[in-house]
C-alpha positions as CSV (number, residue, x, y, z in Angstrom):
1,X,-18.3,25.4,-40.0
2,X,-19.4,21.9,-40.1
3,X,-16.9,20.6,-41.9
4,X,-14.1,22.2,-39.5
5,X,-16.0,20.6,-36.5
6,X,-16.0,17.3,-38.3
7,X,-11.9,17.5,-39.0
8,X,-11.2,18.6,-35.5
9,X,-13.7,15.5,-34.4
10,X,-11.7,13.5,-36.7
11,X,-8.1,14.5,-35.8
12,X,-8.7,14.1,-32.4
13,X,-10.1,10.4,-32.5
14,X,-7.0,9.5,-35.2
15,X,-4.7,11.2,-31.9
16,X,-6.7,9.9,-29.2
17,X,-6.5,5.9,-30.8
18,X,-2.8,6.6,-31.7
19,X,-2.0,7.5,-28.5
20,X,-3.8,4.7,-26.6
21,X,-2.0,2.3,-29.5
22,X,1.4,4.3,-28.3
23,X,0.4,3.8,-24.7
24,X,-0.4,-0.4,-25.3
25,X,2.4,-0.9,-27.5
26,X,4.8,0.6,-24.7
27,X,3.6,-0.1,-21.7
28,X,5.3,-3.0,-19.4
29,X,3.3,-4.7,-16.0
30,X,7.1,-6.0,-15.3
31,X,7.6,-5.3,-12.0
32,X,11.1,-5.4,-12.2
33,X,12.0,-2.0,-13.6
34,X,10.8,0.7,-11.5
35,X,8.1,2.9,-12.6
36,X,7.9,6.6,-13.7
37,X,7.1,9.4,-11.3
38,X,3.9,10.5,-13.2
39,X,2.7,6.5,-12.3
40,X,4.2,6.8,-8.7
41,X,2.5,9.6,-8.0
42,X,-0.9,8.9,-9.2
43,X,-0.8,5.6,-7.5
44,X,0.1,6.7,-4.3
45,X,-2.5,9.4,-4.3
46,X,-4.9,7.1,-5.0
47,X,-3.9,4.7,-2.8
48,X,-3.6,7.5,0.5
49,X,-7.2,8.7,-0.2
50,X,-8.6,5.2,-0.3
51,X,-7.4,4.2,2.5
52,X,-8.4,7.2,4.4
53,X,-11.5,6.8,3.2
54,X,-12.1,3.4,4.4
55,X,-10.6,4.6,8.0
56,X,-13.5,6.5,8.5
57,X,-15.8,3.7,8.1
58,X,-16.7,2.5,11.6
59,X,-13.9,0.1,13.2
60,X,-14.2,-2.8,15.6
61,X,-12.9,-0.8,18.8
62,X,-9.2,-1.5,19.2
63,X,-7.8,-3.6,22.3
64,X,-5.5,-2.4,24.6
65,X,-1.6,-1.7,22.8
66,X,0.1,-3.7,25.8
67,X,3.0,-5.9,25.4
68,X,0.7,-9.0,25.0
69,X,-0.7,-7.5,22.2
70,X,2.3,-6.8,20.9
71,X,3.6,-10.2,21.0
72,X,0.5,-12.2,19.7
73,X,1.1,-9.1,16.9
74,X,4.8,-10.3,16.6
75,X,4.0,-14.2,16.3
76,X,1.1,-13.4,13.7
77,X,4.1,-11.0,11.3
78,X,6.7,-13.6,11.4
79,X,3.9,-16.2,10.1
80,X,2.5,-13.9,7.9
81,X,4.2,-11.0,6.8
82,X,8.2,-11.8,7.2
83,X,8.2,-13.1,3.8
84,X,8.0,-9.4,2.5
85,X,8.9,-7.1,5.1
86,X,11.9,-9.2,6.9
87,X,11.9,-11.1,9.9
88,X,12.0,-7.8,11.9
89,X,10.0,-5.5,10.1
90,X,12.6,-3.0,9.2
91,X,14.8,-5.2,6.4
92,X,12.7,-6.0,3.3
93,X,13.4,-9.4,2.3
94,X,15.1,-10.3,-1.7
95,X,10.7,-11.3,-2.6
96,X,9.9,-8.2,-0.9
97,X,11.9,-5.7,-2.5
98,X,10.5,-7.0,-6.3
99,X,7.4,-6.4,-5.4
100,X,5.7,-3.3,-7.3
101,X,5.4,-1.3,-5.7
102,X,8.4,-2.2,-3.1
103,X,7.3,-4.1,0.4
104,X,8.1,-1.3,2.4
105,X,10.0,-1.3,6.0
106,X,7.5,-0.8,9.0
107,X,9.5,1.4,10.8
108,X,9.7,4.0,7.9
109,X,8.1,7.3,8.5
110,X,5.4,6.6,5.4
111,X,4.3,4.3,7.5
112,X,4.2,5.0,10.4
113,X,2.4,8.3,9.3
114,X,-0.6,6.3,8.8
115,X,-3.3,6.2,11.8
116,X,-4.5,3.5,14.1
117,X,-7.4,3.2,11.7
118,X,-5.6,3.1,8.5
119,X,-2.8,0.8,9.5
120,X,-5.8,-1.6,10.4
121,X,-7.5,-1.1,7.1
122,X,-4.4,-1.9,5.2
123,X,-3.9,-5.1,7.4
124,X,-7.4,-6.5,6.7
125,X,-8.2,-4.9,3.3
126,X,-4.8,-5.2,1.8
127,X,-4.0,-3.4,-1.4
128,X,-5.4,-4.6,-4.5
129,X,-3.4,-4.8,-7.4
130,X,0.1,-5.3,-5.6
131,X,2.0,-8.2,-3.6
132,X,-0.3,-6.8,0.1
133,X,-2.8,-9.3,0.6
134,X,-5.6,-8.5,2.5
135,X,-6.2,-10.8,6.1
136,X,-9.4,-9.9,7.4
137,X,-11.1,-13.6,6.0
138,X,-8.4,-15.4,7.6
139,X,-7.8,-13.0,11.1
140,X,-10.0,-12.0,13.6
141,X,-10.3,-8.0,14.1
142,X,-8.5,-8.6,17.5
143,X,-5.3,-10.7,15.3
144,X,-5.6,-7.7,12.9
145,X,-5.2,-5.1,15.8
146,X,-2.2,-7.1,17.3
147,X,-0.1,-6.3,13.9
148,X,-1.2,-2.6,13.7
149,X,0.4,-3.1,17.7
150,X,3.7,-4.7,16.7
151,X,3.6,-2.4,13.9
152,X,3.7,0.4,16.2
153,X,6.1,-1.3,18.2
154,X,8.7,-0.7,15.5
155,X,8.8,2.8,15.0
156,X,12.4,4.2,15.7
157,X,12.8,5.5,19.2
158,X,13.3,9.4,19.6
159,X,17.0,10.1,20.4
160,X,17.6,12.5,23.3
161,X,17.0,16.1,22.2
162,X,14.5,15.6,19.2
């Protein structure tokens, strides 16, 4: 019985180290070529429930969404963020789109999925280990709400009848 539990021990180690060799000898941090689905998946899981999970944290309360906020917001993305995303949000620019993962367009329903909160969190926190860069050193909490404004501001209009 021993000497079964010592082989098993053994094979798995020799297929656990061979795999991990497979893995290292394979693996690419190009972000040229797109990734698998098994990666994209686990990294966007990942990345939802951390960011949810800093949402709850207690916020700086939220100014009013008025069209001043909106516009400071506006002025702060085309300084800051129409590198990646475009000059209007909505057009990824040729840096932007080889990013991994992809900078996405504001208006898209991924995005604007996320809440108030989250949209802030992602603003100030960024996202580590991709091309979002976190402002919260640099902005104040009210510069950080004006984005998640003119972020808002971009979402596609309803059409009659939806």
């Amino acid at each position: 019985m021993r000497r079964r539990t010592w082989t098993f021990l053994a094979l798995f180690v020799v297929l656990l180290v061979g795999g991990a060799w497979y893995t290292a000898a394979n693996a690419s941090l190009s972000a040229l070529e797109p990734p698998g689905g098994l990666e994209t998946a686990v990294a966007t899981a990942a990345k939802d429930w951390l960011v949810a999970r800093a949402a709850r944290q207690p916020l700086p309360p939220a100014p009013a969404n008025d069209r001043q906020s909106v516009a400071n917001g506006a002025m702060q993305f085309g300084a800051n963020c129409a590198f990646c995303h475009g000059q209007d949000g909505r057009t990824p620019t040729k840096v932007g789109t080889s990013l991994y993962p992809r900078a996405v367009r504001l208006d898209s329903g991924g995005v604007q999925a996320y809440s108030d909160a989250e949209l802030f969190v992602i603003v100030r926190d960024g996202i580590r280990l991709t091309g979002m860069p976190g402002f919260g050193k640099i902005h104040s909490e009210q510069e950080i709400w004006n984005l998640v404004h003119y972020i808002r501001s971009l979402r596609a209009p309803r059409r009659q009848g939806e």
